[in-house]
C-alpha positions, 0 to 999 in steps of 0.5 A: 901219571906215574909215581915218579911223575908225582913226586917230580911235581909236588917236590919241586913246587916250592922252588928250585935250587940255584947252584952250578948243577940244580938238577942235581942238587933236585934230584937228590932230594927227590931221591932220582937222578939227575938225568931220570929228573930231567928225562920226567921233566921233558916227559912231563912237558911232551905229553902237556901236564906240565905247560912250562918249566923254568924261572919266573921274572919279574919284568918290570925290574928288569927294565920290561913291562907285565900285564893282564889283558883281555878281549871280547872274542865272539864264540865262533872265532875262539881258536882262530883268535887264540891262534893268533894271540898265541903266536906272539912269544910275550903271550903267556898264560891264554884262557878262556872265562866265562865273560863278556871279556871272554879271552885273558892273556898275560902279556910280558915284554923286554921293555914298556915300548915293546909292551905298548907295540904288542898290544897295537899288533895283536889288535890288528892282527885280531881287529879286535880291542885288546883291554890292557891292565897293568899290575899296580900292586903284586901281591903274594899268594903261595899256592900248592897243588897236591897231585 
């Protein structure tokens, strides 16, 4: 990782301007240019140390739903599995535990109907039980990594 790509990372893990030219705005404080910031962040996303950049929404005040669901996957049908689960664009953030629920996903979808159809489609394109656990209560933690 360059030295640029680590002021790129920490600088910007407390947030994001909002403003009609934010990478702008970013790349002063960071002391860069606008385009070298978004050319560190497509570099950043292209080699897989960043896995996302943009907006967190919270869903359910938007009408959508959120949850944390998990499977029971046998060991020898993993990636196949995660192939499938990840092809579903409202699944974010796929691991594996140490678990007899050894397979964990987020689930976000524009509404509570298409939430409940997710998670029938994803059994049936795993033929596997997918455990749905709804958020009821959020609870802040801020979280920094130093790189």
């Amino acid at each position: 990782m360059t030295e640029t790509e680590r002021v790129v990372i920490n600088g910007l893990q407390g947030g994001f301007p909002i403003c009609e030219r934010p990478f702008l705005e970013a790349a002063e404080k960071l002391g860069l240019g606008e385009e070298e910031l978004i050319g560190v962040i497509e570099g950043l996303l292209d080699q897989g140390l960043l896995s996302r950049f943009g907006p967190l929404y919270h869903a359910e005040r938007l009408g959508g739903a959120l949850s944390l669901a998990a499977m029971k996957v046998p060991e020898a049908e993993f990636d196949a599995i995660a192939e499938r689960v990840n092809a579903f664009p409202e699944v974010a953030h796929n691991y594996a535990r140490d678990h007899a629920l050894n397979m964990w996903f987020v689930l976000a979808t524009e509404t509570v109907e298409r939430h409940r159809a997710v998670l029938r489609e994803i059994e049936a394109a795993t033929g596997l039980n997918v455990y749905d656990m709804p958020k009821i209560t959020e609870y802040f933690v801020g979280l920094h990594f130093v790189v």
